[in-house]
N, C-alpha and C positions, 0 to 999 in steps of 0.2 A: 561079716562085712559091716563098717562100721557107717551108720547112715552120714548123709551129709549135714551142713554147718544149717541149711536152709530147715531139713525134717526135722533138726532138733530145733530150731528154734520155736515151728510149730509145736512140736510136743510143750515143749515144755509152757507155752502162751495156752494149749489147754487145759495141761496137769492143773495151773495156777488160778484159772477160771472153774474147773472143779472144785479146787480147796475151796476158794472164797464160798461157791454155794453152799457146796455141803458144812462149811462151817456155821447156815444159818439155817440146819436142818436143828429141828429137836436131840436131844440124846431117847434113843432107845429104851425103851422099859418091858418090863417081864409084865407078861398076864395081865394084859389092860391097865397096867399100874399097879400091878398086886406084884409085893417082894423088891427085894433093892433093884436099883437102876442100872443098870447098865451100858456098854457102848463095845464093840470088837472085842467083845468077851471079856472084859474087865468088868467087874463088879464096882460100881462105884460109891456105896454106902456099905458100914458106916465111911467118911471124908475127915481128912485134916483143911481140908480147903470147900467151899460152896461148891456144891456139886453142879449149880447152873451156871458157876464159871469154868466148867471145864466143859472145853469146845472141840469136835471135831478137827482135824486138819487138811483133810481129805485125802491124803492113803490110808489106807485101812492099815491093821497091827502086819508090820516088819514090812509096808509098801514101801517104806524107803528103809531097802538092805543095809541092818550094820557089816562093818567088815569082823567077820570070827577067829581067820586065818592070814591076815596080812602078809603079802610077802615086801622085802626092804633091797632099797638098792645104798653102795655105799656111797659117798658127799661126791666121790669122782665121777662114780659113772651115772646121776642123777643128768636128769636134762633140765631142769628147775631153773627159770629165770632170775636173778641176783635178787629183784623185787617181788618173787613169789612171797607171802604172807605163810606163816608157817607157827604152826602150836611146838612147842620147843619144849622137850621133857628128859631130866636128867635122874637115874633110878643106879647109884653104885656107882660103877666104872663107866655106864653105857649110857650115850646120847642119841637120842632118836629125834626126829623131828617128821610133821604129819602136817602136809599141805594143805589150808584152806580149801583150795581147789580139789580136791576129792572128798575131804567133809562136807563140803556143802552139797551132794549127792548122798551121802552115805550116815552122817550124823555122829556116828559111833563106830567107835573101834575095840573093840576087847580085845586086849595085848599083854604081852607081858615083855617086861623091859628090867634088867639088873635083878635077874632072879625073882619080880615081883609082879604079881597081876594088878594092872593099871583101865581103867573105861578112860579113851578121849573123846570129848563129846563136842557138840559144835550144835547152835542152833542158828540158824539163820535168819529169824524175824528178827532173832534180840541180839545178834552180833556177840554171843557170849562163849566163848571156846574156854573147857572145865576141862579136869583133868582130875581125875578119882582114883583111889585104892578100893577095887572091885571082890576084893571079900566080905562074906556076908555071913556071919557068927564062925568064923574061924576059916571058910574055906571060898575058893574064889567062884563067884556067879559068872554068869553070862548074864549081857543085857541088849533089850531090843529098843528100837522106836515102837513104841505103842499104838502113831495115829492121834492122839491126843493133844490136847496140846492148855494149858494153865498161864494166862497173864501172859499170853502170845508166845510161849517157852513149852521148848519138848518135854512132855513127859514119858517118861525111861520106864522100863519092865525089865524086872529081873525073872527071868526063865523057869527058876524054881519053883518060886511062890505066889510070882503073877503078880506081885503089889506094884503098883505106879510110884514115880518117883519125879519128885521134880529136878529141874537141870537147877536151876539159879536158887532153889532149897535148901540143895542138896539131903533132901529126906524124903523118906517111904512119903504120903498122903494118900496111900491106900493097902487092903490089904493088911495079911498076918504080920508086916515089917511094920505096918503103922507107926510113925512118930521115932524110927532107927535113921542115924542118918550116915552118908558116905563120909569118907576121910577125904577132905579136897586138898589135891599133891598140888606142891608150887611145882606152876610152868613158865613159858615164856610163849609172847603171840609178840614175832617180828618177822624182819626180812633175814628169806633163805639164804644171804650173803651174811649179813649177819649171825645170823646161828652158825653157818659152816666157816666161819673165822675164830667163833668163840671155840666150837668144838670140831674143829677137822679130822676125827675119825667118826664123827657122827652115822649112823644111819637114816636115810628120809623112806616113809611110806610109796611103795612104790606104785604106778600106773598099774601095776597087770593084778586088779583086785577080781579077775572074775568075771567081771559085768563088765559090758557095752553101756560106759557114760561119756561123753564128750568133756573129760576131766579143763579142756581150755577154756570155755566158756560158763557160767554161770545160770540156772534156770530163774535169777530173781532180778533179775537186768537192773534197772538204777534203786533198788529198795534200800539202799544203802545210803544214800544218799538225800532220798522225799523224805516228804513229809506223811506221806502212806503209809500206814499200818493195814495190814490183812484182816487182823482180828481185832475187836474192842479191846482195849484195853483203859481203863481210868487214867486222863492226861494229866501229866505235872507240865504244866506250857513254861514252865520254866526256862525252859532248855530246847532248842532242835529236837525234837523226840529223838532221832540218831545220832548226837552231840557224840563223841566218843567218849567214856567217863571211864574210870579208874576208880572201883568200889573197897574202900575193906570196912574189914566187920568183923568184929569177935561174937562167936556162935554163941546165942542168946544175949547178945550182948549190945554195944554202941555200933553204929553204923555211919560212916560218912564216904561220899564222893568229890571224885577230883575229874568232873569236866574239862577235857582235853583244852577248851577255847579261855578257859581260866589259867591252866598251866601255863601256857603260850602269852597270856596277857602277864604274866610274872617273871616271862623271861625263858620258859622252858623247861624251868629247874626252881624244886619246892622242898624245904625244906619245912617240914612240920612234925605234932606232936599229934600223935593220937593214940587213945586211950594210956597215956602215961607213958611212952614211949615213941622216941623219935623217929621219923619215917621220911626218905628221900622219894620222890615224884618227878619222873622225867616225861618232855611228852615230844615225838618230832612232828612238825605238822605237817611236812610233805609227807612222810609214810602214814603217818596216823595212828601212829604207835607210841607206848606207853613203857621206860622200863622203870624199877623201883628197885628199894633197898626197904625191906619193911624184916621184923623181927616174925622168927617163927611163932605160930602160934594165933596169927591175924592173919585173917583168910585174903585173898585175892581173886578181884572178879570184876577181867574188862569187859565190858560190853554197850550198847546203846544208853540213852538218857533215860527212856522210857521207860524199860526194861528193870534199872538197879532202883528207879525212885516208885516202880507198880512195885516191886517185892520188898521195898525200904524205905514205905512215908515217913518215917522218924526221922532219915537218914539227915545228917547234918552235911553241908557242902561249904567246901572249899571257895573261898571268891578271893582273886586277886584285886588288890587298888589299883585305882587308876581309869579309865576309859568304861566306859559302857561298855557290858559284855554285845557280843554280835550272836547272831539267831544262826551260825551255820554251822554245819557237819565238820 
């Protein structure tokens, strides 16, 4: 029996006042401080990152179930409103597409799409929806939410070897994988009308995952929007902390963003050069979506303001001329 709109609302105003505390609980240590540190069974030394920056989130490791065994409905018999927001992944012949609205319950998907094992991943504080080639030295992992969480971003566990991983990294930062990183597959984050025009034999993630979530409502109510963050995280006040922005980045490489309220001060549509090649930038301001034309090879990665300039102080950023940039989302 599926509670009502009112129990969840409650649940989920506690789950959220849980996180915040227990995110200002200490981390865990063995034997009075004797031997590495630890947290939900993760060992967290030796780190690729300060270990007093990784912060509880408060579920403990797999409180928020990824999905293992997805089942799919096809673009017809979907119920999906035209403006659902949707992670868009094309693997071969095969389009799928994976509703906002159940990631943000669920975080992770390990799937496999055009014969290939793919992790969708979605974090919610940083607005960042990634999309992975989920083999891990020739064979394909399974990965969990850990409970953890680095620069207010999920950190991922792969099942085998127990290393943590960062979402907006995309690398091990703990553990035997230490310093290995995931292949990040080009997606798309648009409207479900839009994905199911570009690809109308698409498949969408379907509602019947298992679990009892109220997939129509959301448990982070306006954080998309504030100026609230959950967890510390080091400010660039640059920006709306949730600006929308449009990151690329060649892996150890140059890094720059394309804040959405810059796009839109240039008209909509950006034509630029980065790192030596041309790159097209589109941005709608009513959905708040981003698409591009970028060359393979240079990574993609939308998400909050906060988010891409805490993992990318170098990052170089796009300004259009003309008007004072405005401070909103």
């Amino acid at each position: 029996m599926r509670r009502s709109c009112s129990s969840h609302l409650v649940a989920s105003t506690l789950w959220l006042r849980l996180l915040l505390a227990a995110s200002l609980l200490p981390l865990a240590t063995t034997a009075q401080g004797a031997g590495p540190r630890e947290y939900n069974g993760f060992k967290l030394e030796p780190s690729l990152i300060p270990i007093d920056d990784i912060l509880r989130g408060g579920p403990d490791r797999d409180g928020i179930p990824a999905l293992n065994r997805p089942n799919y409905d096809a673009a017809g018999e979907a119920s999906w409103g035209d403006d659902e927001i949707v992670i868009g992944v094309v693997r071969g012949k095969e389009a799928r597409a994976y509703p906002i609205a159940i990631l943000v319950w669920h975080e992770l998907v390990n799937d496999e799409l055009g014969g290939d094992p793919i992790l969708v991943s979605y974090c919610p504080l940083c607005g960042t929806a990634l999309v992975f080639d989920r083999q891990l030295e020739g064979r394909a992992s399974e990965f969990g939410v850990s409970g953890l969480l680095y620069q207010s971003d999920l950190l991922m566990y792969d099942r085998k070897t127990e290393s943590l991983w960062s979402q907006i990294g995309a690398n091990a930062v703990t553990g035997t994988l230490m310093g290995q990183r995931l292949e990040l597959l080009r997606s798309r984050t648009m409207t479900w009308k839009n994905w199911r025009e570009a690809h109308p034999k698409t498949t969408v993630l379907s509602k019947k995952t298992g679990f009892q979530r109220d997939y129509g409502r959301t448990p982070y109510d306006d954080y998309e929007t504030s100026n609230l963050l959950y967890f510390p995280v080091k400010p660039d006040t640059r920006r709306h902390p949730k600006m929308p922005t449009l990151g690329l980045r060649i892996p150890n490489g140059p890094s720059r963003a394309y804040p959405g309220e810059e796009i839109a001060r240039a008209g909509g549509r950006v034509e630029d050069v980065f790192s030596g090649q041309r790159v097209l930038v589109t941005y709608d301001s009513r959905t708040k979506r981003f698409d591009f034309e970028v060359p393979e090879g240079i990574e993609v990665v939308e998400g909050f303001w906060f988010a891409w300039a805490a993992f990318h102080p170098e990052t170089s950023v796009y300004t259009a001329t003309g008007a004072p940039a405005r401070q909103n989302p």
